[in-house]
C-alpha positions in Angstrom: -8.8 71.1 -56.3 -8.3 72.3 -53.3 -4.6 73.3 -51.3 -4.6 72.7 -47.5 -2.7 74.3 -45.5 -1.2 71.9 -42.3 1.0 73.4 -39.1 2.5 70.7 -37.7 5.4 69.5 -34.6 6.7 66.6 -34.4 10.1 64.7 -32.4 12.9 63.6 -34.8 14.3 61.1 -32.7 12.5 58.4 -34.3 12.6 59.4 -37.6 14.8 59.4 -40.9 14.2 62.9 -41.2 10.8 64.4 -43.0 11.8 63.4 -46.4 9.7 60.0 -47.6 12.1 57.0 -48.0 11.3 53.5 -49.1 11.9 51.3 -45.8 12.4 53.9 -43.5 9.7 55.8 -40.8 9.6 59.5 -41.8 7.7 62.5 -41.2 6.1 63.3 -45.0 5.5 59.5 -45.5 3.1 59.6 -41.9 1.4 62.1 -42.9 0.8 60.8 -46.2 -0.5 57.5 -45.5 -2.7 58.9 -42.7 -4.2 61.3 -45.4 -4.3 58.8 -47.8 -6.6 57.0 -45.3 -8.5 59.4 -44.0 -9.6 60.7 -47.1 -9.8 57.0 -48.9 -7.0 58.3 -51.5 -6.0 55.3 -53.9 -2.3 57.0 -53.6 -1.6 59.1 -50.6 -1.4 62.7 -51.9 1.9 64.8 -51.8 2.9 67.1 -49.0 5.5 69.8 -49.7 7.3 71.3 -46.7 8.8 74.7 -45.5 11.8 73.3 -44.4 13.2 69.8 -45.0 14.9 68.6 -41.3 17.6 65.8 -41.3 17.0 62.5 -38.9 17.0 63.3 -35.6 15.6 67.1 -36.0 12.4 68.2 -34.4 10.1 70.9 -35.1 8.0 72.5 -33.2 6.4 74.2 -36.1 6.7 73.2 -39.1 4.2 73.7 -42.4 3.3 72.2 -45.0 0.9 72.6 -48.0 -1.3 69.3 -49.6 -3.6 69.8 -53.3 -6.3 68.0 -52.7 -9.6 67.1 -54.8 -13.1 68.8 -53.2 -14.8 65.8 -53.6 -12.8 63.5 -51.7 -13.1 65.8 -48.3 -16.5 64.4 -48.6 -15.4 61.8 -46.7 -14.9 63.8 -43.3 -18.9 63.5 -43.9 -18.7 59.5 -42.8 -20.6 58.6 -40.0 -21.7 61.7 -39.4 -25.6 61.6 -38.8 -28.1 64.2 -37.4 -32.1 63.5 -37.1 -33.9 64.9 -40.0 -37.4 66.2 -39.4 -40.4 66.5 -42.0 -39.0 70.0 -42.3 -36.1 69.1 -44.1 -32.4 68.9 -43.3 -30.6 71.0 -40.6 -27.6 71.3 -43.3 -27.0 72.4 -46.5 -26.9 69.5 -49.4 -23.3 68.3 -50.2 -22.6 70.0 -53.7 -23.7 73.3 -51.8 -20.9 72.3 -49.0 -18.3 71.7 -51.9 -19.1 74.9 -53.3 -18.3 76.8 -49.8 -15.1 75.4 -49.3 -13.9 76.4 -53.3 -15.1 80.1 -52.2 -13.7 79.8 -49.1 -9.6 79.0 -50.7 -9.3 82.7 -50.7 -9.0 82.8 -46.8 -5.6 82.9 -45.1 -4.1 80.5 -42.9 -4.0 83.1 -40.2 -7.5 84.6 -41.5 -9.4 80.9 -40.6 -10.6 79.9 -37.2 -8.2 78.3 -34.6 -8.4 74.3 -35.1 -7.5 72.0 -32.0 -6.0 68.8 -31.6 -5.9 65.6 -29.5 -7.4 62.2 -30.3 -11.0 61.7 -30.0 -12.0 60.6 -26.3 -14.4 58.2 -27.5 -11.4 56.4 -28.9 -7.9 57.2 -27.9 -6.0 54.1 -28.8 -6.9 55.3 -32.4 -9.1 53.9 -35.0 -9.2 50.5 -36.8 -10.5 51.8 -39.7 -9.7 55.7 -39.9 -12.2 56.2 -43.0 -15.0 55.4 -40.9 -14.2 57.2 -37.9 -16.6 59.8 -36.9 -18.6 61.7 -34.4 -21.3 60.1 -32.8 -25.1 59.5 -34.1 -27.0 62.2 -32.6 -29.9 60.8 -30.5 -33.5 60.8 -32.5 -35.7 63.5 -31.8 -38.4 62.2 -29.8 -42.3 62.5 -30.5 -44.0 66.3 -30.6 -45.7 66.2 -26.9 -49.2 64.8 -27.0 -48.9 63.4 -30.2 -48.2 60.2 -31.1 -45.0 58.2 -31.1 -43.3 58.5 -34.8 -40.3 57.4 -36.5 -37.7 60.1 -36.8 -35.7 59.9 -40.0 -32.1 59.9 -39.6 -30.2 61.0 -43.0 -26.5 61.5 -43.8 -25.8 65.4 -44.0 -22.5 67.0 -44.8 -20.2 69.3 -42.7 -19.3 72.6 -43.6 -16.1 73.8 -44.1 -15.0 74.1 -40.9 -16.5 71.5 -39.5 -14.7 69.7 -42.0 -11.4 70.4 -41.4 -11.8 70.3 -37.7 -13.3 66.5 -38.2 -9.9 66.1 -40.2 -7.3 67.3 -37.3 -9.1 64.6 -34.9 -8.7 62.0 -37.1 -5.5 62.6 -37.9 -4.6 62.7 -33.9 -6.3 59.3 -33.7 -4.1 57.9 -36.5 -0.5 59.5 -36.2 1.9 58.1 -33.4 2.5 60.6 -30.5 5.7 61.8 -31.6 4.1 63.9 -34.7 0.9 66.1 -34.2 -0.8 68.4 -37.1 -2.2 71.3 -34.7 -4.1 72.8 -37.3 -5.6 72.6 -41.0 -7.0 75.3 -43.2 -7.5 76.5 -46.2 -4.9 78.2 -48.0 -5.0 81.9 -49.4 -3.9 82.0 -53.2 -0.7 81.8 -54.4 0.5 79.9 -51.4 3.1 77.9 -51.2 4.6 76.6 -47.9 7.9 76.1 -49.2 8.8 78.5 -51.6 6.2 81.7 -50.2 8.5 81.6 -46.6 9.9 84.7 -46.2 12.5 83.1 -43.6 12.6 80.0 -41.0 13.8 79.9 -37.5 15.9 77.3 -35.8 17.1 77.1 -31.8 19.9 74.9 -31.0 20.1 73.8 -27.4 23.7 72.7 -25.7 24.9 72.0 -21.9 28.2 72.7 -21.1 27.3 71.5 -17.6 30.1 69.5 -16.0 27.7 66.4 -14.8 25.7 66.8 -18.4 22.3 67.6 -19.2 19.0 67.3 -17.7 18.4 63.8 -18.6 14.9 64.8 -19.2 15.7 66.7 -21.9 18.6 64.7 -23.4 16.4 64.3 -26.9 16.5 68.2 -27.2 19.9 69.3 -25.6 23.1 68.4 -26.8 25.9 68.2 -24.1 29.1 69.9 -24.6 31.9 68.4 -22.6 34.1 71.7 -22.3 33.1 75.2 -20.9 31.6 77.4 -23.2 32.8 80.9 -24.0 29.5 82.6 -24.7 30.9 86.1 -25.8 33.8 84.0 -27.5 30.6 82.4 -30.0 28.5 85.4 -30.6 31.9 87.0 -31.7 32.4 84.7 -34.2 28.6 84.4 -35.2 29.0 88.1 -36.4 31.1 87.4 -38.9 29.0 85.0 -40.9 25.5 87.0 -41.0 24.8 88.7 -44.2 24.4 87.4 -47.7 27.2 85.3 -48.3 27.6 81.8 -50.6 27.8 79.3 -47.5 29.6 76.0 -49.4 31.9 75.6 -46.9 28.9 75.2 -44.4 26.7 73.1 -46.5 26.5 69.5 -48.2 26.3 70.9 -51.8 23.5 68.9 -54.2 23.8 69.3 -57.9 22.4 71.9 -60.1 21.3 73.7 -56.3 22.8 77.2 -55.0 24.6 77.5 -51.7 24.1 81.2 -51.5 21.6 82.4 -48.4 20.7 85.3 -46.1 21.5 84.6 -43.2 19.7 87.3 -41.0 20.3 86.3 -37.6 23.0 84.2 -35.3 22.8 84.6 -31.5 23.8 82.7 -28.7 22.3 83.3 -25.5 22.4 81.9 -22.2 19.6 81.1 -20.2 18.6 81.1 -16.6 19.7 77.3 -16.3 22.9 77.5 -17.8 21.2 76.2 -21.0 23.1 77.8 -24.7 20.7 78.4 -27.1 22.0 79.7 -30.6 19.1 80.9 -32.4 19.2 80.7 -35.8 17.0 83.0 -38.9 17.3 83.0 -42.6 15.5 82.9 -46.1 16.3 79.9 -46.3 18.9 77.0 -45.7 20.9 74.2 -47.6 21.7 71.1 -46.3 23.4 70.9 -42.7 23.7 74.6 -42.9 22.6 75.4 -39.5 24.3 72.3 -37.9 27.4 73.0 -39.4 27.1 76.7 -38.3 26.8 75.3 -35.2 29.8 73.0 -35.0 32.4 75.4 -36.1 31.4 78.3 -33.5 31.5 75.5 -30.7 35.1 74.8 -31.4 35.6 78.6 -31.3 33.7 78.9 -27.7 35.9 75.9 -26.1 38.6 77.6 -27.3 40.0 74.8 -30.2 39.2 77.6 -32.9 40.0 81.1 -32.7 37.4 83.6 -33.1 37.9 85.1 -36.8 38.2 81.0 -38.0 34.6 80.8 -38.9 34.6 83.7 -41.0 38.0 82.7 -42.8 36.3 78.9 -43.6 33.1 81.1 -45.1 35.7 83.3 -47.1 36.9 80.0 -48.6 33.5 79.2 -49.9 34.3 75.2 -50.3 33.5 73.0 -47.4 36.3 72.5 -45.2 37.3 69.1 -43.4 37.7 71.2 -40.1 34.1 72.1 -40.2 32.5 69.5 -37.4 28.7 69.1 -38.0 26.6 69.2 -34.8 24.4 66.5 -33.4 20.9 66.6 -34.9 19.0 66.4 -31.5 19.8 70.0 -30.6 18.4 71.0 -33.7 14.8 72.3 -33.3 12.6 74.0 -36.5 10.7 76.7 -34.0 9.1 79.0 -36.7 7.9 79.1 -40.6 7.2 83.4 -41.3 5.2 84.5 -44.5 4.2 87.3 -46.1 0.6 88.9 -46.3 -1.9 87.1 -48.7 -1.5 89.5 -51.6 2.2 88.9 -51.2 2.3 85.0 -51.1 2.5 84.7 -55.2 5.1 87.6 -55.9 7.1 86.0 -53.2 7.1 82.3 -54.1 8.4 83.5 -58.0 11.0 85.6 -56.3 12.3 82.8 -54.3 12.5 80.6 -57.2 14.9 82.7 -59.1 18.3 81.0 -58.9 20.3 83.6 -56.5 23.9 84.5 -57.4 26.1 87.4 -55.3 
């Protein structure tokens, strides 16, 4: 086995959030199914994520891990065909391929080379079949000069490691609708684990307080606030809730889960356009934290809320009915930190201690 690692963006409008849910589009089940494909998977393999996002939350980059068997990369090799002289292959032999990429899952994410992305020009509308997409047949090699014309033998030979994962980036551009994109796939260093090796995550919410509204061009990613804003007013009452505290009263609580978290950073910040954009940093989040977060220091900067009501509701530790969560559309996942490689393991068992204050 093998663990990928995938950084990926995608738009949340159109999707039930990234959890997989029988009937309904999401970001995990996507993914799945184009791996699945791809890789000609009887059930499409399991992705686990940095950071769950609700419907309607983007990401513009997100990470995920995937184990996969060696074997079944093999077919990134499909289709792909290069002329063979009496020489011998150009390539190594497929075993010897295999046995590169188990060497290579010592490499960091950051430590591998820079993949691309885009669907393939020579079929942008996507495949039919996405197993058997591929690059295309090299021409033959044509006759030494002065000799006579011979056949040239044209052989399946595998890619290497990096050819391989490239190949798989392209075909997952030509499979996955526009609104989610995996920029980049490598192998990841040991003890990796994209959800529980994070050191923190980093969210920016996005509101207008314009009178006319928003830019309607970017109405899926700013919310509009119909009042003025009071931008000192916010960060005033932001102060109050960083630190390690137990956040129930800004969180949906699930059972047998803690609502304690580190919240390291909360800032508002107004931008050249007028634009308010909260950003957002800590170890980690529970459910409608950072939307909830949002909500209450918006009723604080119209002025419906006074400034020390935030930190009074977080005092109270149980959720409070005044607490108004925030549209999801704002809500944008921009970053995914981890420690270095030889931290990866020791941070992942820390993380999956149960955290009390």
């Amino acid at each position: 086995m093998v663990r990928l690692r995938l950084d990926l963006g995608y738009d949340g409008t159109d999707f039930s959030g990234w959890a997989r849910q029988p009937g309904r589009r999401t970001v995990q089940g996507e993914i799945e199914q184009a791996l699945g494909r791809i890789l000609r998977l009887g059930e499409p393999p399991a992705l686990t994520v940095a950071g769950r996002t609700d419907a309607g939350v983007h990401a513009r980059h997100q990470v995920a891990h995937v184990d996969v068997a060696v074997g079944c990369l093999s077919e990134l090799d499909r289709n792909r065909r290069r002329p063979a002289t009496e020489a011998g292959p150009a390539t190594q032999a497929g075993p010897v391929a295999e046995a590169g990429l188990v060497a290579e899952a010592g490499l960091g994410a950051e430590e591998g080379p820079a993949l691309g992305d885009g669907a393939d020009p020579a079929n942008p509308a996507g495949p039919a079949n996405a197993g058997d997409v591929g690059d295309a047949v090299d021409d033959a090699v044509p006759a030494a000069a002065g000799g006579p014309a011979a056949a040239t033998a044209v052989e399946e030979l595998p890619l290497d490691v990096d050819e391989r994962l490239a190949t798989l980036v392209r075909r997952l551009a030509g499979i996955l609708a526009t609104d989610v994109r995996v920029h980049r796939v490598s192998v990841a260093s040991e003890g990796f684990d994209a959800r529980f090796s994070a050191l923190s995550r980093r969210y920016a919410y996005r509101v207008s307080d314009a009178p006319g509204g928003s830019d309607p061009l970017r109405r899926r990613e700013v919310v509009w606030h119909n009042r003025p804003l009071d931008l000192d007013a916010m960060n005033a009452a932001a102060e109050r809730l960083v630190g390690e505290h137990d956040f129930a009263a800004f969180c949906k609580k699930r059972e047998g889960a803690t609502t304690i978290r580190e919240l390291q950073r909360l800032r508002w910040v107004r931008e050249d356009d007028g634009l308010l954009v909260a950003t957002v940093v800590a170890d980690a989040f529970c459910h409608s934290m950072v939307r909830a977060l949002v909500g209450a220091l918006l009723a604080v900067g119209d002025g419906r809320r006074l400034v020390a009501w935030p930190g009074q509701v977080l005092a109270g530790a149980v959720r409070d009915s005044g607490v108004h969560v925030a549209p999801a559309h704002g809500l944008c996942l921009e970053e995914v930190r981890y420690p270095p490689a030889e931290e990866l393991a020791a941070r992942a068992a820390a993380t999956r201690r149960v955290r009390t204050l």
